[in-house]
MARZAFI-438665 format. One record per atom (N, C-alpha, C): residue in three letters; atom name; y, x, z. Coordinates in nm, 4 decimals, decimal comma. Layout:
N
  residuo  atomo        py        px        pz
      ALA     CA         Y         X         Z
...
# end
This chain:
113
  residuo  atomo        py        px        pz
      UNK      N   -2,3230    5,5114   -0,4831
      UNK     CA   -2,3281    5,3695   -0,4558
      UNK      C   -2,4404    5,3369   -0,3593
      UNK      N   -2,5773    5,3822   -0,3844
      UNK     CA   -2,6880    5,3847   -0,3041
      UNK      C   -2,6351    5,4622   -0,1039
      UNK      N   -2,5573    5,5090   -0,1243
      UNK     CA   -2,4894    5,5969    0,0019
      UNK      C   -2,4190    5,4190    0,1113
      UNK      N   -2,3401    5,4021    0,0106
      UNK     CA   -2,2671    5,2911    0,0261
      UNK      C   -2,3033    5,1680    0,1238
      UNK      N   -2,4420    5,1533    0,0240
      UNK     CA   -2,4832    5,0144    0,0907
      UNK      C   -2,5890    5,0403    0,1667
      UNK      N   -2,6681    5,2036    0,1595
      UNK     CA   -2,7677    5,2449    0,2779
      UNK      C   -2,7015    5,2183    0,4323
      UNK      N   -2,5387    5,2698    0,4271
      UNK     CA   -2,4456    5,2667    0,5667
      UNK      C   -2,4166    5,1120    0,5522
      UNK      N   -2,4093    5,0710    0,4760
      UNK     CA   -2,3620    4,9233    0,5155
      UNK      C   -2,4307    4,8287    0,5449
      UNK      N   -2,5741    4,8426    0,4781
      UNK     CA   -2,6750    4,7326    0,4545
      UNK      C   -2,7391    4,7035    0,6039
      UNK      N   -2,8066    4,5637    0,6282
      UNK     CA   -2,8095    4,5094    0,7728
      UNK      C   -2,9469    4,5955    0,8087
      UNK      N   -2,9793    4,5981    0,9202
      UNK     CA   -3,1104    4,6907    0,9523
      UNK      C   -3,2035    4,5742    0,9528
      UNK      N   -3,1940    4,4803    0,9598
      UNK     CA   -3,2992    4,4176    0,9650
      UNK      C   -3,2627    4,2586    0,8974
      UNK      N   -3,3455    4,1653    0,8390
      UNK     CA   -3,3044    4,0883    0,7981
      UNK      C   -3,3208    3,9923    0,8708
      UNK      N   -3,2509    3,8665    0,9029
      UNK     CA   -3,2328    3,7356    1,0305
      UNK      C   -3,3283    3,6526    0,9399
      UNK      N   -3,4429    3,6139    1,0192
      UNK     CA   -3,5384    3,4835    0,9939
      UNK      C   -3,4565    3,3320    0,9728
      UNK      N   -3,4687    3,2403    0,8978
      UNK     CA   -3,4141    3,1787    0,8389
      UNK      C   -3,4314    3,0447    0,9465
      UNK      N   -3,5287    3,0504    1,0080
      UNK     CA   -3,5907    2,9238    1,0918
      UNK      C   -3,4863    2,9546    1,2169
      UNK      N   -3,4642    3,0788    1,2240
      UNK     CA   -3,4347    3,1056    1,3755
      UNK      C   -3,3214    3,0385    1,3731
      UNK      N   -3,3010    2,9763    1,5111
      UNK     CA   -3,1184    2,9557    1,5829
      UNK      C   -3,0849    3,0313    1,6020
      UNK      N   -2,9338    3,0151    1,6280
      UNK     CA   -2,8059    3,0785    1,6300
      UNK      C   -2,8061    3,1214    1,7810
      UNK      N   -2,8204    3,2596    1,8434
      UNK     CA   -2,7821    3,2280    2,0084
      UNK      C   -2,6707    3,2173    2,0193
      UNK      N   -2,6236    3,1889    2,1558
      UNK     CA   -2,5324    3,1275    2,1569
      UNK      C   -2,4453    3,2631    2,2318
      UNK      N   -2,3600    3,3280    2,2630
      UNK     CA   -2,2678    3,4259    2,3385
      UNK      C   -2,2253    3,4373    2,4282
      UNK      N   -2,2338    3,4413    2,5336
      UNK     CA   -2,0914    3,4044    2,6312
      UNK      C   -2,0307    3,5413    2,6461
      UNK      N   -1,8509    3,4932    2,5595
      UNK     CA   -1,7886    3,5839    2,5627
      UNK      C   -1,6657    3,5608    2,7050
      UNK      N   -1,5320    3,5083    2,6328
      UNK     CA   -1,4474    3,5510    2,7544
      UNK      C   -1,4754    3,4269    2,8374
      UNK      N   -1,5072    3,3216    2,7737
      UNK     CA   -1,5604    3,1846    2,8857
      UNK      C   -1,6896    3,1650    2,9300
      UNK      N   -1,7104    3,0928    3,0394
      UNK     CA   -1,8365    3,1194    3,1006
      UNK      C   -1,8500    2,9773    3,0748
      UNK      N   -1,9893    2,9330    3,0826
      UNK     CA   -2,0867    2,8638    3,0607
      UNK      C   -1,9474    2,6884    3,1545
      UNK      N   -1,9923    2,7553    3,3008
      UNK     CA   -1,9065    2,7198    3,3852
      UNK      C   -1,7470    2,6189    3,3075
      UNK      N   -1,6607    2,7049    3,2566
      UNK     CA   -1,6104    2,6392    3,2165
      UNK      C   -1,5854    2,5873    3,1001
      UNK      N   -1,6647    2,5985    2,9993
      UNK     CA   -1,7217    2,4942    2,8639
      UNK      C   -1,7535    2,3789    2,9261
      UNK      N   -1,8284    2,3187    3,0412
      UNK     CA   -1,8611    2,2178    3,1046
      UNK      C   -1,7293    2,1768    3,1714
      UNK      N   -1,6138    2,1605    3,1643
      UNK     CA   -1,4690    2,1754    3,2043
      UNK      C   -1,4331    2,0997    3,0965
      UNK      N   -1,4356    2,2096    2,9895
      UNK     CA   -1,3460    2,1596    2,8820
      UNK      C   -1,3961    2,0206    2,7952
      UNK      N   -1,5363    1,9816    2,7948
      UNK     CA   -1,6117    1,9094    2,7402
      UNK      C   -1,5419    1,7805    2,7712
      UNK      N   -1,5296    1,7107    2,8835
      UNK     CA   -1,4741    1,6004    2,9007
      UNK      C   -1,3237    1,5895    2,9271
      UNK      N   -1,2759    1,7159    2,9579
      UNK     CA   -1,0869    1,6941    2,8868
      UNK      C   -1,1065    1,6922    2,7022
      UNK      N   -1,2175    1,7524    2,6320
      UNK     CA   -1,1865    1,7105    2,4965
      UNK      C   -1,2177    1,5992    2,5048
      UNK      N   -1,3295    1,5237    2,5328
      UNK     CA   -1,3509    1,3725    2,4907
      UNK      C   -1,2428    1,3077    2,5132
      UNK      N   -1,2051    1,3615    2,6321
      UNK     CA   -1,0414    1,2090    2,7245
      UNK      C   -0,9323    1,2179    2,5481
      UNK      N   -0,8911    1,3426    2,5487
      UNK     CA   -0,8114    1,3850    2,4503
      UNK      C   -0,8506    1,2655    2,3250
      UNK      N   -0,9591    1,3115    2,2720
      UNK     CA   -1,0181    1,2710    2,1725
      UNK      C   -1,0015    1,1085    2,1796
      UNK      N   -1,0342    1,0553    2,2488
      UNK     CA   -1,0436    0,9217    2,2976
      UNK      C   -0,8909    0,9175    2,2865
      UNK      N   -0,7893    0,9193    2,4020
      UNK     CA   -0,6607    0,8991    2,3442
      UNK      C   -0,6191    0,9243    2,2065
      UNK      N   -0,6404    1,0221    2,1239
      UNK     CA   -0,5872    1,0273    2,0416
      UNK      C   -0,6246    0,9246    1,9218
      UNK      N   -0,7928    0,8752    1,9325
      UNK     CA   -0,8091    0,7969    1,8581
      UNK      C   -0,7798    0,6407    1,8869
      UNK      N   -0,7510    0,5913    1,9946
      UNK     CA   -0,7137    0,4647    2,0455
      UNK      C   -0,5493    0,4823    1,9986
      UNK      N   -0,4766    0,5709    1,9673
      UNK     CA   -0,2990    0,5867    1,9547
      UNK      C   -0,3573    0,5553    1,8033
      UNK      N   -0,4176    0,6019    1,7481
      UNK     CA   -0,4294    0,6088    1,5742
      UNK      C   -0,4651    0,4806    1,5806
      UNK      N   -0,6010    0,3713    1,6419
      UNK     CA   -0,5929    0,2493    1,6308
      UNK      C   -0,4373    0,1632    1,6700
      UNK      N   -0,3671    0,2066    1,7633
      UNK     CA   -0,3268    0,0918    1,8220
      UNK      C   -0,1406    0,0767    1,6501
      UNK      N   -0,1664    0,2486    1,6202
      UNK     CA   -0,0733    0,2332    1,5256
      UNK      C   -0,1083    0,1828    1,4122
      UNK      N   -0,2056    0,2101    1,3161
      UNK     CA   -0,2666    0,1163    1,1976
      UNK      C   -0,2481   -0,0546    1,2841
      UNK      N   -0,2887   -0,0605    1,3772
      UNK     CA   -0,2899   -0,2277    1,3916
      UNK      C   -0,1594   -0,2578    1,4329
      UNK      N   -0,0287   -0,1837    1,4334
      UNK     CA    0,1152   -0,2085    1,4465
      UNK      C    0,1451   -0,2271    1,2737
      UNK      N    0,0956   -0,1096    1,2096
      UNK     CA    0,1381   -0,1155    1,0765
      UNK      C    0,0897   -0,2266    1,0116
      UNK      N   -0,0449   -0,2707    1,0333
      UNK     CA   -0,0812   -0,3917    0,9644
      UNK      C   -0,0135   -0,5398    1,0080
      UNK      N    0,0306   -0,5458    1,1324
      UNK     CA    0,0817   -0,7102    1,1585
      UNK      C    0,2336   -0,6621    1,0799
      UNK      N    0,2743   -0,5244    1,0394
      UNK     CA    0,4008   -0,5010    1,0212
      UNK      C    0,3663   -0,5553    0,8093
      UNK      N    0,3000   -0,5243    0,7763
      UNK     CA    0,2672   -0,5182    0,7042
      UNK      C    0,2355   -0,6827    0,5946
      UNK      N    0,1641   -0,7411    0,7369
      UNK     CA    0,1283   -0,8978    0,7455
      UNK      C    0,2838   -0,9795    0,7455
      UNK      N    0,3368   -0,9262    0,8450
      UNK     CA    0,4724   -1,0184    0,8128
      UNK      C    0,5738   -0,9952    0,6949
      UNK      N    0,5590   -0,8547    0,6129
      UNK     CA    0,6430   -0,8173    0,5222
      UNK      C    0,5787   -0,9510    0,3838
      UNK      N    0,4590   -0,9536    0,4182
      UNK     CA    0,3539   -1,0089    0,3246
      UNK      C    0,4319   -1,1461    0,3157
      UNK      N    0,4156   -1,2230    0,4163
      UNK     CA    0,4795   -1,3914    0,4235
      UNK      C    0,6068   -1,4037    0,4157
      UNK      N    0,7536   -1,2621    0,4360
      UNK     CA    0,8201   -1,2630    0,3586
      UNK      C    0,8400   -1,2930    0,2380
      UNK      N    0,7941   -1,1817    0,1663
      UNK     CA    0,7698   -1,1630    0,0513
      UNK      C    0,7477   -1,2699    0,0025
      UNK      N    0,6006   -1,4008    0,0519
      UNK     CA    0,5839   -1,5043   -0,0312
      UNK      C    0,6592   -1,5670   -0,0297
      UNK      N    0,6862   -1,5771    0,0985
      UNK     CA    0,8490   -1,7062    0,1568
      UNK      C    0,9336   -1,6845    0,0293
      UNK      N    1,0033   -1,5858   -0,0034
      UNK     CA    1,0541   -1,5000   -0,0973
      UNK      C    1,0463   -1,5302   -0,2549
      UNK      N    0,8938   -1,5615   -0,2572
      UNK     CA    0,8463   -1,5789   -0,3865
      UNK      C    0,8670   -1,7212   -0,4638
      UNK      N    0,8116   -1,7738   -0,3386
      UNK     CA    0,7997   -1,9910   -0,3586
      UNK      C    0,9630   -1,9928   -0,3658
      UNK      N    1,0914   -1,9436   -0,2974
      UNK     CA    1,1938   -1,9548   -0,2940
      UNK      C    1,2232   -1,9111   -0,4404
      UNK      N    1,2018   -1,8105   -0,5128
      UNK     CA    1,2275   -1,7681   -0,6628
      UNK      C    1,1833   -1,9132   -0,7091
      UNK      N    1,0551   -1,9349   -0,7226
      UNK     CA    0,9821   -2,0083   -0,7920
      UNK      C    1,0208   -2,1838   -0,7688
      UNK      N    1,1177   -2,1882   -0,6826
      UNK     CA    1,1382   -2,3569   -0,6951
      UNK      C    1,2827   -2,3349   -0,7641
      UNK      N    1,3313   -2,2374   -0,7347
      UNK     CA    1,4808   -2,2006   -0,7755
      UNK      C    1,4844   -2,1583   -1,0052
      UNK      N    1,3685   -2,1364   -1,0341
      UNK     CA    1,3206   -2,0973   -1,1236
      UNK      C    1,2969   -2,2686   -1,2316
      UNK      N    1,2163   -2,3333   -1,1009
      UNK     CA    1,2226   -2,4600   -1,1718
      UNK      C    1,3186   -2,5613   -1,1636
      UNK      N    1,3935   -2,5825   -1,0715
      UNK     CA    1,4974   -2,5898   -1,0893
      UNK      C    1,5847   -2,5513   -1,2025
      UNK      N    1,6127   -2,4401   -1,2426
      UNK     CA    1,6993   -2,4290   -1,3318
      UNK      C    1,6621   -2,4585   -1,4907
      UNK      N    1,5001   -2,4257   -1,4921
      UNK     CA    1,4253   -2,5030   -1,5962
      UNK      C    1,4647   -2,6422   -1,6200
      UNK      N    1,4558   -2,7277   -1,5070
      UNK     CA    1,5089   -2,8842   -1,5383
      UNK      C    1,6566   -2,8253   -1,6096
      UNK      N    1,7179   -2,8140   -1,5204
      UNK     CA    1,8918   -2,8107   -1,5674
      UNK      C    1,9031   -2,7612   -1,7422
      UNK      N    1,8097   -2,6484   -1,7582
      UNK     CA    1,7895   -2,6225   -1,9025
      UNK      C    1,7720   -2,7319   -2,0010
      UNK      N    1,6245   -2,8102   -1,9913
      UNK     CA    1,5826   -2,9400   -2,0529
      UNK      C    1,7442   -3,0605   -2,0652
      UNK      N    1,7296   -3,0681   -1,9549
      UNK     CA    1,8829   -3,1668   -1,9375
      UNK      C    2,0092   -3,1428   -2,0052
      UNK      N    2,0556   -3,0036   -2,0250
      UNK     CA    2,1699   -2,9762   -2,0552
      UNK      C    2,0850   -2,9693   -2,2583
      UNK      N    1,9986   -2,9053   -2,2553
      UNK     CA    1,9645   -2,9357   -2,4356
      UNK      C    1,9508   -3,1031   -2,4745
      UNK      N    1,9298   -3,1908   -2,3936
      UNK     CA    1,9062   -3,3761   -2,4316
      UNK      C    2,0484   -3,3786   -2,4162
      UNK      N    2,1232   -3,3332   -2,3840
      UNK     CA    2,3171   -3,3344   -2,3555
      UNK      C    2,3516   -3,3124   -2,4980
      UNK      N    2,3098   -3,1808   -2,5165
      UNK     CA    2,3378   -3,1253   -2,6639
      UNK      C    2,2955   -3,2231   -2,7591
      UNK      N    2,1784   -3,2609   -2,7493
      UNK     CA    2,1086   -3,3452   -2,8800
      UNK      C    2,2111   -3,4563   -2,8642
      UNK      N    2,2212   -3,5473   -2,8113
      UNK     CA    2,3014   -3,6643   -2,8047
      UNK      C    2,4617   -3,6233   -2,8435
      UNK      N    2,5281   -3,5401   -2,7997
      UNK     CA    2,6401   -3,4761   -2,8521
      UNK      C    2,6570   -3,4381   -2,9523
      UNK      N    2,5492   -3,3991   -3,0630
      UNK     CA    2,5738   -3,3195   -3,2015
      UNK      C    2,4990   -3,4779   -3,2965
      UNK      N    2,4515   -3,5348   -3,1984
      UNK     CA    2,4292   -3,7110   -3,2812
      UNK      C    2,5280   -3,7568   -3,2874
      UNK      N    2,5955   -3,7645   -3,1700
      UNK     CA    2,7280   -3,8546   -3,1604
      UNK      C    2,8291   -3,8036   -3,2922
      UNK      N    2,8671   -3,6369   -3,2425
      UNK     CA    2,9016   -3,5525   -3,3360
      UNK      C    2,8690   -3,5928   -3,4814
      UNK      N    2,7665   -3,6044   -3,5402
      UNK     CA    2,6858   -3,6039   -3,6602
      UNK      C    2,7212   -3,7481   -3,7066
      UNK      N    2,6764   -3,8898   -3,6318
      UNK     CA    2,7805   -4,0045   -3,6457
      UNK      C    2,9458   -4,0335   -3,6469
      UNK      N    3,0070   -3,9695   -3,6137
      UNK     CA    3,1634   -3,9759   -3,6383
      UNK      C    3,2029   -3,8778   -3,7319
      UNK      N    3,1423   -3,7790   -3,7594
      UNK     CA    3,1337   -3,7225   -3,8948
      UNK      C    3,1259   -3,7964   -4,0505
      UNK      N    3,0266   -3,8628   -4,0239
      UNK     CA    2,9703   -3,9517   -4,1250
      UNK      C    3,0875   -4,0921   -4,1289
      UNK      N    3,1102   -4,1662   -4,0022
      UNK     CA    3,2755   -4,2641   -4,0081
      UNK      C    3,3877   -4,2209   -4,0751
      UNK      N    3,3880   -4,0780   -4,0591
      UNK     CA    3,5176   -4,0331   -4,0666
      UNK      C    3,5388   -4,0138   -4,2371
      UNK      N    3,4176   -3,9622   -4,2861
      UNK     CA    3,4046   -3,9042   -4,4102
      UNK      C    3,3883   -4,0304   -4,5097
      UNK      N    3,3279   -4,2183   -4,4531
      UNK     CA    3,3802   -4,3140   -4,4865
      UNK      C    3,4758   -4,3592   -4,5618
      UNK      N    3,5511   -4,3491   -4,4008
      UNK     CA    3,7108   -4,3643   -4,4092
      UNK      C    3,7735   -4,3010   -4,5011
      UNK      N    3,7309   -4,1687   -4,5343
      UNK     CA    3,8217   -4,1336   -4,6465
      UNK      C    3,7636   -4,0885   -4,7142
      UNK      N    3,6989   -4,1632   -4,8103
      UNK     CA    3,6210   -4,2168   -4,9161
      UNK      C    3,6987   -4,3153   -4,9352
      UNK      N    3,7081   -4,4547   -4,8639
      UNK     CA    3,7375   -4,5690   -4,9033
      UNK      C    3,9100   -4,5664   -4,8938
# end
């Protein structure tokens, strides 16, 4: 095991303060200064497309909204509405099972006497 990590182990140990150098492998210095401002352009488009779509989704979003309420107040007058018609049609009933309840009582009079 000692064999192992004698061949493997680093020859020297990296100072902790030190930076990272930097390499130049298959690109040169040269054209990193190239690519720097085609990434920003990129970058920049891509984040102005991500704004301009959240602010499509939100007016999309905004109008589903005032649907929806349009939608809602339309339930809600239609709701009371039929509430009246409820009240109205039970004062129908009451007066009908009075009326009812009085010619009951004539009738049962009548034949009595």
């Amino acid at each position: 095991m000692e064999q192992v990590y004698e061949m493997n182990a680093p020859k020297e140990i990296p100072a902790t303060r030190e930076q990272p150098q930097f390499e130049e492998k298959s690109i040169g210095i040269e054209n990193t200064n190239l690519l720097v401002p085609e990434t920003i352009s990129r970058w920049k488009m891509e984040v102005l497309d991500k704004i301009q779509y959240l602010k499509e989704n939100f007016e999309q979003a905004n109008q589903d909204r005032e649907g929806l309420s349009q939608e809602v107040d339309r339930l809600k007058s239609a709701l009371a509405a039929s509430q009246q018609r409820v009240q109205d049609l039970e004062k129908k009933m009451a007066e009908t099972l009075e009326t009812f309840n009085r010619l009951m009582v004539e009738v049962s009079g009548v034949l009595q006497s």
